[in-house]
Structure formats: structure tokens, C-alpha cells
C-alpha positions, 0 to 999 in steps of 0.5 A: 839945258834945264830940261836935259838935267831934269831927263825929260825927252819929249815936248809932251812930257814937258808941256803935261809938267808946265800944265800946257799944251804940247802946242802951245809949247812948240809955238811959243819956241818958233822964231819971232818971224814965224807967223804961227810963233806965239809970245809965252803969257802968264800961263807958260811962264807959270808953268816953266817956274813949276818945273824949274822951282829951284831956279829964279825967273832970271835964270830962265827968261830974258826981257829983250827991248 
């Protein structure tokens, strides 16, 4: 939803602003049970606070337990 606002179209585009991989991107949005799903670490959300400065961490992320 952030992502459409900010008009960009390809996970390309928006790993080059977060300062991530394209990759690292694509794994990290694989389901859970996906072998090849990784967890975002400190680099990725870094990265998603860059590109959504206006939102709080709140608004993006969620803590499951």
C-alpha cells in the first residue's frame, strides 16, 4: 500500500531505495514455510524506515509471538 503511494513499480526499485538486494527483498515477502524465506534483520527494516521517513515502525511492521 506505502509503496503504491510512493508510485514505485518494481522490487528493483524498491530494494535499490531501502539499500538492499533485490533478493533479499523477494525472501524476506516468501511465506514463513517457504525454505528460502529469510526474517527482515536490521538491515531491511533500516531500510523500509528510509523509505517510509514519515511513518512510524508501528505502521509498517508487526511483532507476532
Amino acid at each position: 500500500e506505502y509503496i503504491k503511494e510512493k508510485k514505485i513499480k518494481k522490487d528493483a526499485e524498491v530494494a535499490k531505495y531501502m539499500g538492499i538486494s533485490a533478493v533479499q527483498l523477494w525472501r524476506v515477502r516468501l511465506p514463513d514455510g517457504d525454505p528460502r524465506h529469510n526474517d527482515p534483520g536490521n538491515e531491511f527494516i533500516a531500510g523500509v524506515l528510509r523509505l517510509f521517513p514519515d511513518k512510524k515502525f508501528e505502521d509498517l511492521f508487526f511483532l507476532s509471538k
